[in-house]
N, C-alpha and C positions, 0 to 999 in steps of 0.2 A: 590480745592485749585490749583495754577499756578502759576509757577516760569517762571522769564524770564532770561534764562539763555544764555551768548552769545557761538555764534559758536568756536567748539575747546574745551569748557570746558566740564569736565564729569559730567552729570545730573544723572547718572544712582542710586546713593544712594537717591535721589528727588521720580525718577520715580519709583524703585521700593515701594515708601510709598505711592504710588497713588498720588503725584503731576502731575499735566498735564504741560508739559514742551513745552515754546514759546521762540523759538532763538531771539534775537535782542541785542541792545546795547545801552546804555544811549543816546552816541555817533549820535546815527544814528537816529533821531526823527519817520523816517519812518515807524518804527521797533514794536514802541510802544504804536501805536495803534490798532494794534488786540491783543496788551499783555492786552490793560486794555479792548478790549471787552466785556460786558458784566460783569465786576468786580464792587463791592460795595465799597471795601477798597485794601489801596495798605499798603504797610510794604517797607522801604527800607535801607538796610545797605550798598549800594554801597560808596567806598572807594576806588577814583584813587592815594591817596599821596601813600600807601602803594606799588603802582606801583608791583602786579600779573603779571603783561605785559610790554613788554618795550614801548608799547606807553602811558601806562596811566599815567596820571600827572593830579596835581590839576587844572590845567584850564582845560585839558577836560573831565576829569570825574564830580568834585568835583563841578565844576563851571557852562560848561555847558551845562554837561550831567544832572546833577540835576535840571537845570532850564527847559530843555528839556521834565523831568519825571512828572514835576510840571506844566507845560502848557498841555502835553497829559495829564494830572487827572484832570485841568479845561474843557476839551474840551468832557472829556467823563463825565463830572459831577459825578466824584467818590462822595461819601456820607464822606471816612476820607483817610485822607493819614498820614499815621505815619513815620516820619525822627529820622532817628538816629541822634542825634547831637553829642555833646563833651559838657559835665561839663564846665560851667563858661566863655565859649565860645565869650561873648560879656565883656569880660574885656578883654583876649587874643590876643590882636589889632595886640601886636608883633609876634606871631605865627601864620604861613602862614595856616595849616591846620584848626585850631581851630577856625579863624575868618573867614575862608572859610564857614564852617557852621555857623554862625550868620547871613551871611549873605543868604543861602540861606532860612533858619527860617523866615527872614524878606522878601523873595520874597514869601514864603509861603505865608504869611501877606498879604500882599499885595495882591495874583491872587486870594483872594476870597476862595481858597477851603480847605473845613472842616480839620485841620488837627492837628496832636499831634508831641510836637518834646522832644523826650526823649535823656538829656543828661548825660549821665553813665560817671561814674566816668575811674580809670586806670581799665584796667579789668582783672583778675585773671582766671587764666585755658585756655589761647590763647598764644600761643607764649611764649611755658614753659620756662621760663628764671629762675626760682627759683627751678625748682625738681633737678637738677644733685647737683646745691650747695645746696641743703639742704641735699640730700646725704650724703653731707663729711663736714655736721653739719657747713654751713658757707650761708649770702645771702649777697650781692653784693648790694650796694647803690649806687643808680644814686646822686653823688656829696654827697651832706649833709646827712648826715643820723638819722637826728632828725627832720628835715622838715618834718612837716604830711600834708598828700592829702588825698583826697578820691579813694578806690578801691573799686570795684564791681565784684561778681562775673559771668562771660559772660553768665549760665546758668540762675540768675536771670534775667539779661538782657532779654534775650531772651523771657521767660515768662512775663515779662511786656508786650514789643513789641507785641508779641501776645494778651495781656491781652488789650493794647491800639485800637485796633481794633473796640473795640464797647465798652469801660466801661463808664460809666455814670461820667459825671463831669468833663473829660479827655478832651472834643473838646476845642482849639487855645489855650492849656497851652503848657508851654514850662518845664519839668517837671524835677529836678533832679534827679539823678540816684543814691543811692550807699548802702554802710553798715552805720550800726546806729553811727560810728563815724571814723572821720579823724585816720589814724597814720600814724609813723615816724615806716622807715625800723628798727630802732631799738624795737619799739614797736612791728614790725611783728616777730625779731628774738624773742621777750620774749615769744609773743602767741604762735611761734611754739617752744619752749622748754619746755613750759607746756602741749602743745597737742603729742609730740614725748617722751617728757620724758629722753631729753639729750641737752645738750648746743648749743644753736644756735650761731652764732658768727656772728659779723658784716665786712665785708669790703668793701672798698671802695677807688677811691680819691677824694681827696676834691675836691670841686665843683668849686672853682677857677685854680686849677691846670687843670680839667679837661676842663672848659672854654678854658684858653687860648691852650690848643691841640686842641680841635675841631673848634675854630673858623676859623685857616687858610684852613683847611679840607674844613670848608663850602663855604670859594671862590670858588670853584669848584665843589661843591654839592648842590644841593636845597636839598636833603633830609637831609645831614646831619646837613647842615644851618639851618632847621627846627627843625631836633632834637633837636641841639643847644639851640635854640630859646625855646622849648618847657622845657627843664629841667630846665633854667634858669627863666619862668615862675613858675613852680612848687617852684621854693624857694622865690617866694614873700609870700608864704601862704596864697596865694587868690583859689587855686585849692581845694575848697572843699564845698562840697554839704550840701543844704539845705531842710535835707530830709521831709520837714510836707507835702509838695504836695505829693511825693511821697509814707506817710503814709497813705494820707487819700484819694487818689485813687487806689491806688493796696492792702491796708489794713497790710501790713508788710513792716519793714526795718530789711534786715536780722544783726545777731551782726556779730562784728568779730568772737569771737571764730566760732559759729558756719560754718560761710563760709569758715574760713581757716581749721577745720577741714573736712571740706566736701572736701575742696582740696586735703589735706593730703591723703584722702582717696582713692579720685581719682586718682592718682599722683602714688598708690601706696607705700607709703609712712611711713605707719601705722605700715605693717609688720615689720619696722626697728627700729621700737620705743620700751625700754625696757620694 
């Protein structure tokens, strides 16, 4: 196995599991061809909106650094290349990150070469924004809080990804990602008051209050502009996965309870439950 990991980042939890570690950068096309030497399938979760770095941004990571990754896997004739995408992504016209990967799924399309694009829902157990408030029995709604989307949790993710590598049936789908049903934060506060065993409570502001604050914020943000943009998506009630592709190649869609317990757990969590 080999990561291509760029210069400056720590590989050493990679390297100590027997990953073979190759510097380069989406960025830099140069880079990425002795990353796919010799390689059958490629896997890739790269994500410039999130900006790690103060130079990444969605045109040159997301745009075209990925188109970049996708010319080097035609030119070394990978056999699959598996993209991370985003959930629903080709409705998302208004959100800059979300139709960023639609479009690069369609340059996939397009250069010919074998590949899987898996789009995961909101994803659970990354950027714990729920463990401290669920401490003190409260979780926090982005705007509406009876709007339901799709959540996934990032370990599943990650297992499929893996699992799309070589599973049968899987080459040029574009495959949804999530739990075997949509919910509303309110729906998450009940699941976790029956998995804790103490009142979950909901807060939030409402989604129109919270609009008009972030939108002047985003004259002078692309990131917040995009969040903007991205929450306000989520309340059309188009954010949610249609999971039969995803039953009937990976062979399971996990339920709610059990992923939000598995969080719980994780999270440490459990101990605090009576």
């Amino acid at each position: 196995m080999r990561a291509l990991v760029r210069e400056g980042s720590d590989a050493t939890p990679l390297s100590e599991q027997g990953v073979e570690i190759v510097r380069g950068d989406l960025v830099d096309p140069a880079s990425l061809e002795p990353a796919l030497d010799g390689v059958d399938a490629l896997v890739t979760t790269a994500a410039g909106y999130v900006r790690r770095r103060k130079a990444d941004s969605l045109a040159a990571v997301d745009d075209r650094g990925n188109r970049n990754l996708v010319d080097a896997a035609r030119n070394a004739g990978l056999g699959r290349f598996v993209f991370t995408s985003i959930l629903t992504c080709d409705k998302a016209t208004d959100v800059p990150h979300f139709w960023q990967k639609k479009l690069i799924e369609d340059y996939l399309e397009a250069s010919g070469v074998p590949f899987v694009a898996l789009r995961p829902g909101a994803f659970i157990g990354v950027w714990d924004y729920w463990k401290r408030g669920l401490r003190k029995g409260r979780l926090m709604a982005m705007g509406s809080a009876s709007v339901r989307w799709t959540y996934v949790h990032v370990d599943d993710v990650a297992r499929y990804l893996a699992m799309a590598v070589d599973q049968p049936g899987a080459d040029g789908r574009r495959i949804d990602v999530g739990m075997d049903r949509p919910v509303s934060t309110q729906d998450l506060a009940a699941v976790f008051t029956d998995i804790l065993g103490r009142d979950i409570t909901v807060r939030g502001l409402p989604w129109p209050l919270l609009n008009l604050l972030a939108r002047p914020v985003g004259m002078f943000s692309e990131r917040v502009s995009d969040m903007r943009a991205m929450i306000e998506y989520f309340h059309t009630g188009q954010y949610v996965a249609d999971t039969s592709a995803q039953a009937e190649v990976f062979g399971d869609v996990p339920a709610v309870e059990d992923t939000l317990r598995r969080y719980a757990a994780d999270a440490g969590l459990m101990a605090t439950a009576r």
